[in-house]
N, C-alpha and C positions, 0 to 999 in steps of 0.2 A: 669814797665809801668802800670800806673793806668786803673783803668776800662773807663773812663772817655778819654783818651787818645787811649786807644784801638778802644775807638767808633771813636773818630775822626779819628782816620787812617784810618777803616773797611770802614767809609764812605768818603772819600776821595777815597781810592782805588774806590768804586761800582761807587761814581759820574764821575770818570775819564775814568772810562772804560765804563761807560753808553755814555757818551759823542762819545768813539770809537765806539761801537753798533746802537748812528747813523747814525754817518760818515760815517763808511764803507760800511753798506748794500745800502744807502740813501742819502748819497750826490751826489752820480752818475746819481740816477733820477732825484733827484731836478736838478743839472745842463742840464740835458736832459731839462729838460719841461721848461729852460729859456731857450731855443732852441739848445745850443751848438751842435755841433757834436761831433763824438765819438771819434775820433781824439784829438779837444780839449779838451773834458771830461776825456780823458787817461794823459793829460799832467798835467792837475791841481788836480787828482789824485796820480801822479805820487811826488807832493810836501809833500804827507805822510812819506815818506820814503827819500826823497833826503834833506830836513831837518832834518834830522835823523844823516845824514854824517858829517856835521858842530858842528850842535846847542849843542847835548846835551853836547860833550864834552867843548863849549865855555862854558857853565853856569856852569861847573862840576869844571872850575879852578877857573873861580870867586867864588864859594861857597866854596872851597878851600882856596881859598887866604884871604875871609874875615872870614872864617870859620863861619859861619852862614847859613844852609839850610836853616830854616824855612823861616825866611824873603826875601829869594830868592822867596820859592817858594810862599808866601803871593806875592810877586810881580809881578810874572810871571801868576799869576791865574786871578786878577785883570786888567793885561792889556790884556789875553785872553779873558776876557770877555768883557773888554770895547772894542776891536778889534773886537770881533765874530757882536756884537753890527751895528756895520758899514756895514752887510751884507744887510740892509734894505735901503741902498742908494745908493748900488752899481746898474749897468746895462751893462758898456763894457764887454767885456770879458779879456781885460787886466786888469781892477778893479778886475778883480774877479782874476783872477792871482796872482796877485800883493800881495792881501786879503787871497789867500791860504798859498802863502809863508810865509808871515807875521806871520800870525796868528798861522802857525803849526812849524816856526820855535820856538815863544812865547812856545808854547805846547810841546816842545820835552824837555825842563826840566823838564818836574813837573814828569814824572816816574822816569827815574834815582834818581833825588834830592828825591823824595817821600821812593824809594825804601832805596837807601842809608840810611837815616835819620831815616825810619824804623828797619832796620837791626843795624843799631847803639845802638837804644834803647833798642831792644830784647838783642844783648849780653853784654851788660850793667847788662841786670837782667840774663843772661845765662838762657835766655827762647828763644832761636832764633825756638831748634828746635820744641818746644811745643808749640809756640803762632805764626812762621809766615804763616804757613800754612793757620791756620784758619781768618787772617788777610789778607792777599790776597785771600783767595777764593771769598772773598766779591766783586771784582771788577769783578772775570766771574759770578757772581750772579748779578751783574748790565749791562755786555754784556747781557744776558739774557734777563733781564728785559727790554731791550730796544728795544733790536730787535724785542721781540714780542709787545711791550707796543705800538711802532711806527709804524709798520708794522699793525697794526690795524688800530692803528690813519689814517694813511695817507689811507689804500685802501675807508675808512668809509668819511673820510673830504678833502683828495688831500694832494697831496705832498708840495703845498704852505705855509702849516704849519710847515716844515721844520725848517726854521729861527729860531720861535717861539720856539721848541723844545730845540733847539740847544743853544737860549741864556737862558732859564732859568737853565739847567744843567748848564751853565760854571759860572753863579751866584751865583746858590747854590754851588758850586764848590770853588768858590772863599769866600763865608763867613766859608764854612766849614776847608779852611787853618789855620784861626785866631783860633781855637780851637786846632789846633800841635802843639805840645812840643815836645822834644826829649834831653833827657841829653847836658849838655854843652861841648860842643867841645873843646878838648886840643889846643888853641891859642901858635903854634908856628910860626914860621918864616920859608916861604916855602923857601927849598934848590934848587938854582940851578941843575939842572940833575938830581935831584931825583926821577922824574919819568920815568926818561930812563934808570937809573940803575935797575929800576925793569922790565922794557921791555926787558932789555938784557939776563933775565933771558930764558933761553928755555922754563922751562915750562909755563911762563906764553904764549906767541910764540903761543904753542899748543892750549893752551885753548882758546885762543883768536881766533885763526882757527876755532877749531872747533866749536865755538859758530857763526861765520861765514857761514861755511856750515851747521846749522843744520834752521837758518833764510832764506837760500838758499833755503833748502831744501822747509821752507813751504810758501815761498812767493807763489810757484806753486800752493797749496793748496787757499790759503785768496786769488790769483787770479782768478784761474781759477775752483775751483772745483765745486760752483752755474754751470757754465756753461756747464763741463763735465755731472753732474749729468742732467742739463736739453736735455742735448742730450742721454743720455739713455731713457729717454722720463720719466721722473718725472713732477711733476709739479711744483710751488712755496713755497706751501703751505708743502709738503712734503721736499722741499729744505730745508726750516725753519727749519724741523724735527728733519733734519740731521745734520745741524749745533748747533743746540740746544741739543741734543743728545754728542757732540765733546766737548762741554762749561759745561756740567753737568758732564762728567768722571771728565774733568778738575777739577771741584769743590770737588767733591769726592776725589781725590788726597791730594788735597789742607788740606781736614780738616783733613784725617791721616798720614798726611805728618810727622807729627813726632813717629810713626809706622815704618818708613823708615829710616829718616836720622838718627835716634837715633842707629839702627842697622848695614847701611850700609855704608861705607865710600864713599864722596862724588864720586868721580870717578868712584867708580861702578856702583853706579847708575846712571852718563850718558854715561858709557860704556852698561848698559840694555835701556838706551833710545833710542842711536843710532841704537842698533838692534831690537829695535819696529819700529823707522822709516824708517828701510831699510824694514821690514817686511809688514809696513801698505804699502807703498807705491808700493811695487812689489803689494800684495793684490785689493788694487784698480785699478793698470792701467792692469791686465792680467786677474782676476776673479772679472767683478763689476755687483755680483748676490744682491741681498738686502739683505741677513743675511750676506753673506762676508762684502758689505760697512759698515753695523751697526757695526760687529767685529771690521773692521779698523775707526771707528770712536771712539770706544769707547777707541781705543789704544790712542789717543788725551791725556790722563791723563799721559800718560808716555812722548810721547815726546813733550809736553808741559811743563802739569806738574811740571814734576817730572825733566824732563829737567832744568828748569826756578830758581825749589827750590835747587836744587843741585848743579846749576851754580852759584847762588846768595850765596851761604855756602860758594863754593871753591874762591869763588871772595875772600873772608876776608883774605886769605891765603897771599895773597902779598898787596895787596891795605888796608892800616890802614892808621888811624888818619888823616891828615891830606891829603893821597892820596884816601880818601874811596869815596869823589863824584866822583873824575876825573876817578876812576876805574868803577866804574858801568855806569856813560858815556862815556869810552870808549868801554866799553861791547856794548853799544848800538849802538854805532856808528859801529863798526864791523860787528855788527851783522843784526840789524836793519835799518841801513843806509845803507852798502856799502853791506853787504847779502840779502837782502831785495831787494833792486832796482836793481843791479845783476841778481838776481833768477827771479827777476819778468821780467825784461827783456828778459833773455834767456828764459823763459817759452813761451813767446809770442811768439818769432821765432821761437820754436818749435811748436808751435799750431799753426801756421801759414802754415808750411815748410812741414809737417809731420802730422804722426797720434797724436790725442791729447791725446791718454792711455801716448805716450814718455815723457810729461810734467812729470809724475810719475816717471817713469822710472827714469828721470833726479833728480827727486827726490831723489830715493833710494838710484841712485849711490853716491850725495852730502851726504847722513847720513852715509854710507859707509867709506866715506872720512874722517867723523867728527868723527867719530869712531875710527879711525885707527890714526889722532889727540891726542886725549886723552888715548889712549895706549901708546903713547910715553911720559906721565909725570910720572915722577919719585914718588916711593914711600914717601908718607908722616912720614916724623920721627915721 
């Protein structure tokens, strides 16, 4: 992979994750302040992740079957942005529905397909575990950058700037596709059941659990933790803190990532991640003093991390050539779609129903699970 290609990934990854950094903190205001209620604001929220269940696996076969990411993902970036575009005409509140699904079904390939495509090219040059690390750290260096970048903008100029924000990342976003290259892809003829003869495998089974529970686990977290921490009586601006403090370990990870997997075999390292996140998570819902939260924040680098790099390694293991998008789309779909909108849901019931330290709890027992998951796959020949 050339320098020149490195960059275009580096920032492909920061502009798509800058994109998430201000979705997530920020699109909930913006729909607040065109009046919505929170009601409705949780359901069009809620299309982050329920396109997640579908989509990525749909794009993951067609870039399969024609064997062609990039141009997938050139087209996928382009009607996200000519899509995101349409947000300046909308006013119902079913337009804007309508405009979430749409738009973040569009946006649930370009990770898979991105990561994929990435990861193809790094072991092409058997540089995966020395150059992917520092290749994805770039996109928690763009959650970063955004979260504070917007989070300024809007308290200084209003949330109505949102739009504006939001379509020049998917812009730039979209010219920065046309700069991706990635080796040429082995053009065979997809088989019949070939991807279910590798489903039938157990241990993929496992992995795919556990990658389940461990997005379970931190739905609780991406949903509720702003609002736990403002009930121990923090403020926003400290909120920020903390969240930016959880993206920075992550980054750290990210660039000596090949310090780790060069030494550790994939599995074991998300056998140490599981038991970070059963540990962060007891951590925060039984002792939440402010050097304990800082510790379980900065664990973020493990079961993120290191989680992410480790799971993305042992993916190669069964998903090649021509099944290597539909595998990292079904990772997502598992994990981020049906883990994700799962966790997030039971979390609410339980903040609801209960004390909200037990969102945690629910947490730890879910890494627990995902743990005990990937103890049951068989040693690697």
């Amino acid at each position: 992979m050339t320098p020149s290609v490195r960059w275009a990934f580096g920032s492909f990854f920061f502009l798509y994750f800058a994109y998430v950094g201000l979705v997530s903190p920020y699109a909930s205001l913006f729909f607040l302040d065109r009046g919505f209620s929170v009601i409705e604001i949780a359901v069009l929220m809620s299309m982050l992740q329920i396109t997640r269940i579908v989509g990525p696996f749909s794009w993951g076969w067609l870039s399969d079957y024609l064997s062609n990411r990039i141009s997938i993902i050139r087209l996928c970036a382009c009607l996200a942005a000519v899509t995101f575009l349409s947000i300046f005409f909308l006013n119902s509140y079913v337009a804007f529905f309508i405009w979430m699904f749409v738009l973040h079904t569009i946006l649930s390939s370009l990770m898979p397909l991105g990561e994929s495509a990435t990861v193809h090219a790094l072991f092409k040059d058997n540089s995966f575990d020395k150059r992917y690390g520092r290749l994805r750290l770039w996109g928690s260096i763009g959650f970063i950058a955004m979260v504070l970048f917007a989070g300024e903008l809007f308290q200084r100029k209003g949330i109505e700037l949102y739009p504006i924000v939001g379509a020049v990342i998917l812009i730039f976003l979209a010219l920065v596709t046309f700069r991706l290259h990635e080796p040429k892809m082995e053009r065979r003829k997809m088989v019949k059941g070939e991807l279910l003869i590798v489903l039938l495998n157990p241990d993929v089974r496992w992995f795919l659990l556990s990658g389940f529970f461990m997005i379970f686990a931190h739905a609780a977290l991406y949903v509720f933790y702003s609002l736990y921490l403002a009930d121990l009586g923090y403020d926003k601006f400290q909120i920020g803190l903390f969240w930016a403090l959880g993206v920075a370990a992550e980054v750290i990870f990210f660039y000596f990532q090949s310090r780790v997997l060069s030494r550790l075999d994939a599995e074991v390292v998300l056998q140490i991640a599981f038991g970070m996140g059963v540990f962060r998570f007891i951590l925060m819902a039984f002792f939440p003093l402010t050097w304990v939260l800082i510790l379980a924040q900065l664990m973020h680098a493990g079961t993120f991390g290191a989680h992410h790099s480790a799971a993305t390694k042992l993916l190669q293991r069964w998903f090649t050539g021509p099944l290597q998008a539909r595998g990292q789309a079904l990772m997502a779909t598992v994990s981020y779609g049906l883990g994700g909108t799962l966790g997030g849901l039971l979390a609410g019931w339980l903040w609801d129903a209960t004390q909200p330290r037990n969102v945690f709890v629910m947490a730890a027992l879910a890494c627990g699970l995902g743990g005990m998951a990937i103890g049951k796959l068989r040693p690697s020949r």
